[in-house]
N, CA, C and O atoms as CSV, one atom per row, in Angstrom:
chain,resi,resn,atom,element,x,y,z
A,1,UNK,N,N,-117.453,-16.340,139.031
A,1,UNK,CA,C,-117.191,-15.018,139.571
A,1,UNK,C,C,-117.752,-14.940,140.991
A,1,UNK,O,O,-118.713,-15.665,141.248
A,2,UNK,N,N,-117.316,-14.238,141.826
A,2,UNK,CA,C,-117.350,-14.340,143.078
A,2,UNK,C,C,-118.696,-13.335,143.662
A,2,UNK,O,O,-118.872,-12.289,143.038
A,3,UNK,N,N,-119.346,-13.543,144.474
A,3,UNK,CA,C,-120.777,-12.923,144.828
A,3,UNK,C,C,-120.353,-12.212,145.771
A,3,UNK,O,O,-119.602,-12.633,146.651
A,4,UNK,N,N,-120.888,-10.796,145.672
A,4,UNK,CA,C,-120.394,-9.819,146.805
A,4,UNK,C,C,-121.580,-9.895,147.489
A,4,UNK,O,O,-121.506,-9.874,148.717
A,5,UNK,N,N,-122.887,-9.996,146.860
A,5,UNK,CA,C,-124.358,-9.737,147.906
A,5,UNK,C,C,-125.218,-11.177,147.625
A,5,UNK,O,O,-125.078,-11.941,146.670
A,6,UNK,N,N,-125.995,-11.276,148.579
A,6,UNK,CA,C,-127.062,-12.607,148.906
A,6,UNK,C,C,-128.111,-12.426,147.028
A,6,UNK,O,O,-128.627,-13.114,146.147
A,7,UNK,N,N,-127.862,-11.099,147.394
A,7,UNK,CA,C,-129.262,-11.248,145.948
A,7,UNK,C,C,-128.818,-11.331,144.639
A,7,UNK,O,O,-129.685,-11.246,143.769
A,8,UNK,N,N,-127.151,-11.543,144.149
A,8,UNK,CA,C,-126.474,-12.192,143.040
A,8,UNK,C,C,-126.883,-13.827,143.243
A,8,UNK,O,O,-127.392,-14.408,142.284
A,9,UNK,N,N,-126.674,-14.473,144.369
A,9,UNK,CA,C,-126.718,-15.661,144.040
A,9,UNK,C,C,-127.794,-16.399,143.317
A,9,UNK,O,O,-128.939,-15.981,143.490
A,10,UNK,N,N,-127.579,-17.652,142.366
A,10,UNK,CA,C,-128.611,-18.080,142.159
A,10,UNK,C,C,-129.697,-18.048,141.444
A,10,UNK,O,O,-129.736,-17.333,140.443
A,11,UNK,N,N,-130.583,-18.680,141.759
A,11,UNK,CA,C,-132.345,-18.267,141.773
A,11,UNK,C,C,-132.043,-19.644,142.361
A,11,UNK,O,O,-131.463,-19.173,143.340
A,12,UNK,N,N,-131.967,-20.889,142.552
A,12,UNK,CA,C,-131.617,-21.602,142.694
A,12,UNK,C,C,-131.629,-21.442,144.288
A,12,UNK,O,O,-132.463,-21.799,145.120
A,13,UNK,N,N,-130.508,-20.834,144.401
A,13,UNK,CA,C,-129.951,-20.565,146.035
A,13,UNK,C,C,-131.222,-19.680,146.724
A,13,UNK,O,O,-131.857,-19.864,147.762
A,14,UNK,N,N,-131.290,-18.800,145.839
A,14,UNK,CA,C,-132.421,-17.700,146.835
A,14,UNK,C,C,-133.485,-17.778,146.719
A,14,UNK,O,O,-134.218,-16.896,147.167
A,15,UNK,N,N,-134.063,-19.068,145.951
A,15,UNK,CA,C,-135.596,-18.795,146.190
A,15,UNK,C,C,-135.367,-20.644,147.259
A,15,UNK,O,O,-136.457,-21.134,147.555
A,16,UNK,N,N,-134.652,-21.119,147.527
A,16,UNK,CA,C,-134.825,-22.419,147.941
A,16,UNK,C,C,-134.407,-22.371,149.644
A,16,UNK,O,O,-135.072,-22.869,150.553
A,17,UNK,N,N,-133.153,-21.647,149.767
A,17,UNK,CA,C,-132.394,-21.702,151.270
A,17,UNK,C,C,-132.911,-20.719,152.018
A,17,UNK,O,O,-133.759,-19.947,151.569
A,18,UNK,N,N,-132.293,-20.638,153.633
A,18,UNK,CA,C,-132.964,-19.813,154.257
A,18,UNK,C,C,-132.068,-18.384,154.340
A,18,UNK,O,O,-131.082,-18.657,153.656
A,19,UNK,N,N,-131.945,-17.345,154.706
A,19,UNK,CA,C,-130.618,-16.566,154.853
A,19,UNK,C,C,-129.534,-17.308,155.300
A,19,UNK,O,O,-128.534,-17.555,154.626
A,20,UNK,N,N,-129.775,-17.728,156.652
A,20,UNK,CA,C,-128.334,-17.838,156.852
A,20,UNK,C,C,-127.628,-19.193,156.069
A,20,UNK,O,O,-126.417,-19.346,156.229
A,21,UNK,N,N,-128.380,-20.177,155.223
A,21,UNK,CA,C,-128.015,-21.061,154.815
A,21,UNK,C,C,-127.395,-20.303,153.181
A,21,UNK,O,O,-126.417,-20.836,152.656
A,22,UNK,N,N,-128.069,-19.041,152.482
A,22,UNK,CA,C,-127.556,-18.253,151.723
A,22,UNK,C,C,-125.718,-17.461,151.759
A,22,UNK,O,O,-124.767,-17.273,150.999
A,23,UNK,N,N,-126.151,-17.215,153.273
A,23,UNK,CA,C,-124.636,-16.559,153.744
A,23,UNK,C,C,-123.264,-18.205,153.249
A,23,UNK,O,O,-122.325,-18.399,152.476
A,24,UNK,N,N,-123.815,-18.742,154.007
A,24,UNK,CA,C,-122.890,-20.166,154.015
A,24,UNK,C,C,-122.550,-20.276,152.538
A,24,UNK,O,O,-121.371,-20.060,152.256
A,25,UNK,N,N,-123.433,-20.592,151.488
A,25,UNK,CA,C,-123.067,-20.951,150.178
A,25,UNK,C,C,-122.104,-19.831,150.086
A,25,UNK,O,O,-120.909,-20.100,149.967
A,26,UNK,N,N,-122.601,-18.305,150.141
A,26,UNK,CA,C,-122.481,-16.728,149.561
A,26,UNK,C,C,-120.675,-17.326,149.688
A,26,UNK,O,O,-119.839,-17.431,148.791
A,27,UNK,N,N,-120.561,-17.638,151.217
A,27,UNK,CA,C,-118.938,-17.683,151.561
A,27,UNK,C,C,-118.242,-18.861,150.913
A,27,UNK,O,O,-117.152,-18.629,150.392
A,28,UNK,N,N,-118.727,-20.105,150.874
A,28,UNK,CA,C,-117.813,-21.254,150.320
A,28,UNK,C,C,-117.529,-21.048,149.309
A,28,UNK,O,O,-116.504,-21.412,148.733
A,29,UNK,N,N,-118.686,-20.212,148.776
A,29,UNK,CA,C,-118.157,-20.620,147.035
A,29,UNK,C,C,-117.198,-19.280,146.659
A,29,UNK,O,O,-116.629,-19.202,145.570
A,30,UNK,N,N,-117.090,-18.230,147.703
A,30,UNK,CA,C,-116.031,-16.526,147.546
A,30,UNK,C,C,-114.908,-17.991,147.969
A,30,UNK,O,O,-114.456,-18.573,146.983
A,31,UNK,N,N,-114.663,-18.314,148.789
A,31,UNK,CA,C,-113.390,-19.089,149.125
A,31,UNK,C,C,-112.959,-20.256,148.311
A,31,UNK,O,O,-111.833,-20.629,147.984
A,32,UNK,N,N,-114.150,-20.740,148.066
A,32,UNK,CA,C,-113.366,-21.947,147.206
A,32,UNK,C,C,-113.102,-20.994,145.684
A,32,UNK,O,O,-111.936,-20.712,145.408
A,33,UNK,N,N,-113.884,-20.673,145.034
A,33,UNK,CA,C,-113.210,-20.157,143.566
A,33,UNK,C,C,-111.809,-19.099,143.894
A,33,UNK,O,O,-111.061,-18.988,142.923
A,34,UNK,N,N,-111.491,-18.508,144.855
A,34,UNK,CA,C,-110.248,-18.357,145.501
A,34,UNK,C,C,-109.059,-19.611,145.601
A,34,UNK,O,O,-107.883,-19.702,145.251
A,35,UNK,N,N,-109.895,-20.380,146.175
A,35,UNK,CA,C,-108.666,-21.716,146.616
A,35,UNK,C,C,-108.843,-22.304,145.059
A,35,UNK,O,O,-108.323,-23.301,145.561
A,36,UNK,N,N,-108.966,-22.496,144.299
A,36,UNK,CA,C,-109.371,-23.886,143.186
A,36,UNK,C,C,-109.307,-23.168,141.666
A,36,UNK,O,O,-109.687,-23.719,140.632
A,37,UNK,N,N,-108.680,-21.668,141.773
A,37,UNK,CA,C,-108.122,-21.072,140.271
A,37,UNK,C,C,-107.331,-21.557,139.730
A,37,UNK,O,O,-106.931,-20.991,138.713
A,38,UNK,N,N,-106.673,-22.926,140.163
A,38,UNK,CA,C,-105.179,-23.107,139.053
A,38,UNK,C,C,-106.402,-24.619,138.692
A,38,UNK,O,O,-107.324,-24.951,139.437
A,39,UNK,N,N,-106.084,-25.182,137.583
A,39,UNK,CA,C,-107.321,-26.139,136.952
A,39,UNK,C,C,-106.152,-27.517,137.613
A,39,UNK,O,O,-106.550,-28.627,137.259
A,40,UNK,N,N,-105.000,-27.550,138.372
A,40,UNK,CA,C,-104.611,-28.935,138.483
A,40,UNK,C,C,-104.765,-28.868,140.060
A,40,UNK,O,O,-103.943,-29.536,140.687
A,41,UNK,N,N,-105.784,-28.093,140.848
A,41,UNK,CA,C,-106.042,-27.876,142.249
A,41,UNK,C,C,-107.084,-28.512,141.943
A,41,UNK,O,O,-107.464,-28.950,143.029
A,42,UNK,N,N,-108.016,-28.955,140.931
A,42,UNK,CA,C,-109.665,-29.417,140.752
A,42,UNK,C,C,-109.734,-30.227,140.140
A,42,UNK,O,O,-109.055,-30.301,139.116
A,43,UNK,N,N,-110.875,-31.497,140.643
A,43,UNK,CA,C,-110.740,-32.506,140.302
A,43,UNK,C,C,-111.067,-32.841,138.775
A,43,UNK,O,O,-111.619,-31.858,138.281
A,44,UNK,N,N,-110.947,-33.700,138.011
A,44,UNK,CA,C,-111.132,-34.009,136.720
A,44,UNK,C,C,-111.410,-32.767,136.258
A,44,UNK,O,O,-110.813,-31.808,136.747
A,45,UNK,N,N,-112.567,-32.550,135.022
A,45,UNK,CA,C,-112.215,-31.216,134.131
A,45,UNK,C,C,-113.117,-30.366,134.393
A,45,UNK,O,O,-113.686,-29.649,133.570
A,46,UNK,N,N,-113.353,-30.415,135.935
A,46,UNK,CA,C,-114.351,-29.425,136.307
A,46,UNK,C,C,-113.824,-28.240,136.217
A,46,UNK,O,O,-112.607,-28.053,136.193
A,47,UNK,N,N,-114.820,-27.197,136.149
A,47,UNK,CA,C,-114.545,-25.860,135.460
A,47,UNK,C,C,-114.529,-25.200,137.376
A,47,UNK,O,O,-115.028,-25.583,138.434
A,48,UNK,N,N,-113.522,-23.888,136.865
A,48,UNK,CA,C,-113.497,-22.856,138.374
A,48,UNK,C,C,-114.852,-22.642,139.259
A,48,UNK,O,O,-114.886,-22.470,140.478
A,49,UNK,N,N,-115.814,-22.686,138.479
A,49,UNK,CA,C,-117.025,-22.050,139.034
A,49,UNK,C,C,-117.798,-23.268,139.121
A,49,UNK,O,O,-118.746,-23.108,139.889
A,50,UNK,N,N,-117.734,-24.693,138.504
A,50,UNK,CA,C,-118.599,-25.429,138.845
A,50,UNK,C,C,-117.658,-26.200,140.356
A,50,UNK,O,O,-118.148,-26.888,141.251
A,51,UNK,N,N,-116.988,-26.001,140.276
A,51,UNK,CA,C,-115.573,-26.592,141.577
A,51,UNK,C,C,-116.803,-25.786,143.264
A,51,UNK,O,O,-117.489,-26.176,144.209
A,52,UNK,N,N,-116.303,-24.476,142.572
A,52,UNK,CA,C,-116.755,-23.483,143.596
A,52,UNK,C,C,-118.961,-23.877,144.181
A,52,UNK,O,O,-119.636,-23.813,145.208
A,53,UNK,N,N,-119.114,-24.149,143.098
A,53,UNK,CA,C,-121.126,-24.330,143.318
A,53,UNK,C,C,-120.501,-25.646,143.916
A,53,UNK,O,O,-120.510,-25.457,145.133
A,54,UNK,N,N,-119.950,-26.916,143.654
A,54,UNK,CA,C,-120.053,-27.706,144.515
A,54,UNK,C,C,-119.376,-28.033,145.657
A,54,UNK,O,O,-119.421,-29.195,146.061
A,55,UNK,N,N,-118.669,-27.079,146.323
A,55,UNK,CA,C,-118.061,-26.532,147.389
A,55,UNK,C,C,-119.200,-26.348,148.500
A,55,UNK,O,O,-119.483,-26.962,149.529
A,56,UNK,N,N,-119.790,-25.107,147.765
A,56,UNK,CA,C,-120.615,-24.355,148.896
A,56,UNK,C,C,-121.872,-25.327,148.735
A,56,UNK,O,O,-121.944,-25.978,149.777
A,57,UNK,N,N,-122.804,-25.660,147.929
A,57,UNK,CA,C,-123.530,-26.801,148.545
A,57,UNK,C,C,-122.903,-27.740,149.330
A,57,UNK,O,O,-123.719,-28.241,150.103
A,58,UNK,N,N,-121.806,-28.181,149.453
A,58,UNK,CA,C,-121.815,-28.918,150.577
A,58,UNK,C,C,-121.437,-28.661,151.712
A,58,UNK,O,O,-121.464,-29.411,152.688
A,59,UNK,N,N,-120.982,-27.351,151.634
A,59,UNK,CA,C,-120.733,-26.277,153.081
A,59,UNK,C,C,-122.551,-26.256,153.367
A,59,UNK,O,O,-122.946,-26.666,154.458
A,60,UNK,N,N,-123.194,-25.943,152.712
A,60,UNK,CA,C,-125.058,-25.496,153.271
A,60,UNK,C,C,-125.040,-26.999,153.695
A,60,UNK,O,O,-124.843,-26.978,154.910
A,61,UNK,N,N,-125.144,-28.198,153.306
A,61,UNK,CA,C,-125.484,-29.196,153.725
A,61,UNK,C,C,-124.618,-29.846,155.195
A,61,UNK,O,O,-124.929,-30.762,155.958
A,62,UNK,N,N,-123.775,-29.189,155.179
A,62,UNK,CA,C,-123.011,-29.371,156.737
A,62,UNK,C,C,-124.478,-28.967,157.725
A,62,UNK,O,O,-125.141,-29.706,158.452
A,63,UNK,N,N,-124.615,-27.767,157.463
A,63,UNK,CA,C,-125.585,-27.206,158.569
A,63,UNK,C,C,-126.944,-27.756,158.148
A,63,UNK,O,O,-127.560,-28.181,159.125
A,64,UNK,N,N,-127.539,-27.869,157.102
A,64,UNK,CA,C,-128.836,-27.936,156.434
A,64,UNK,C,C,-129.338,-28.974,156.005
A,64,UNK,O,O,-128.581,-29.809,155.508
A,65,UNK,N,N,-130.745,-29.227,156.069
A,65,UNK,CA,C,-130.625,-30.867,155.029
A,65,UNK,C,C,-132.423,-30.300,154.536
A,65,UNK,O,O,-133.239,-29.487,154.970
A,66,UNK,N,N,-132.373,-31.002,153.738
A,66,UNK,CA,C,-133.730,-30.538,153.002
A,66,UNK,C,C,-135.152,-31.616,153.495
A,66,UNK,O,O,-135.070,-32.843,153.458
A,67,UNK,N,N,-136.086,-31.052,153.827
A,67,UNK,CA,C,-137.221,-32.021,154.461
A,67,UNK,C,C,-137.243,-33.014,153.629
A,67,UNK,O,O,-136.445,-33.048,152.693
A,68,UNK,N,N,-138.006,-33.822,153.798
A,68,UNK,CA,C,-138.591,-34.962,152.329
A,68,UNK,C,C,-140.097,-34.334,152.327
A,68,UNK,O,O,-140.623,-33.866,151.317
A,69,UNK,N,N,-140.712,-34.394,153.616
A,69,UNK,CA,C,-142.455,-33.936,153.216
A,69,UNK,C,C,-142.618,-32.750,152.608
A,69,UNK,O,O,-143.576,-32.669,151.839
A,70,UNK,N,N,-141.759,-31.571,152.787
A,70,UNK,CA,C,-141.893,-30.060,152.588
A,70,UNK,C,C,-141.266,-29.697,151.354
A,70,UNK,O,O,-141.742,-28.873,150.573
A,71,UNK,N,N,-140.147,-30.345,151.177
A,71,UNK,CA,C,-139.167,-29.908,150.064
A,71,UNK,C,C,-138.358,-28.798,150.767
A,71,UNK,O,O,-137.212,-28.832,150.321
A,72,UNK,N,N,-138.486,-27.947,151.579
A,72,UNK,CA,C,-138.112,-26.981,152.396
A,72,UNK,C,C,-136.404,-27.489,152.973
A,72,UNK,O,O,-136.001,-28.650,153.053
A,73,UNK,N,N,-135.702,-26.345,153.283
A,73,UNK,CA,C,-134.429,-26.357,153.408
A,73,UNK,C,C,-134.425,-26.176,154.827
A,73,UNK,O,O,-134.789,-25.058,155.190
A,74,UNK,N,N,-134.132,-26.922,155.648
A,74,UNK,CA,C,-134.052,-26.465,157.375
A,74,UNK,C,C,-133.127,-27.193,157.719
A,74,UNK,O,O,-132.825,-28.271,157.208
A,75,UNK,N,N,-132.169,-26.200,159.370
A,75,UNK,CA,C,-131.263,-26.688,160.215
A,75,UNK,C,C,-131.103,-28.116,160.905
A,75,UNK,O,O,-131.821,-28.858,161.575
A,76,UNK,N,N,-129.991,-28.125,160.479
A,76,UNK,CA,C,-129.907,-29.921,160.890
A,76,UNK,C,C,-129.901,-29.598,162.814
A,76,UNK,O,O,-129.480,-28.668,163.502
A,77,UNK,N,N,-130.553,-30.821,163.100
A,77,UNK,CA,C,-130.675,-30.624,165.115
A,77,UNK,C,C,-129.348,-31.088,165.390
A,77,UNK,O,O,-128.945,-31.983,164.648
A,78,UNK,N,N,-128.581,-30.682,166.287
A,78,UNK,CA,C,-127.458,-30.873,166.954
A,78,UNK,C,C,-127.680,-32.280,167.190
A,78,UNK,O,O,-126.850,-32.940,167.815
């Protein structure tokens, strides 16, 4: 089901990312469970909503990458 606000997502998402890395998931995964409702648009027998969570993690990881020393979620440097 599709997340209208930052504070549905998760616990996962919101206690780990930063806002704007929240916004990013918030949107991939409203667009992908949009794009990926018919089950022969998604790969093997992944379900609508697990299609959509691994969408938007890899939309956050475009911009984001997670420290190794911190565990912490921060902006990748240009």
């Amino acid at each position: 089901m599709p997340y209208d606000k930052l504070s549905e997502l998760p616990d996962i998402v919101k206690d780990n990312l930063p806002k704007h890395a929240q916004e990013i998931y918030k949107e991939a995964y409203n667009s992908a469970w949009d794009q990926y409702k018919d089950a022969e648009d998604r790969r093997g027998d992944a379900s609508r909503e697990e299609t959509a969570h691994r969408v938007a993690w890899s939309a956050v990881k475009n911009d984001y990458e997670k420290d190794d020393k911190s565990g912490k979620w921060k902006k990748k440097k240009d």
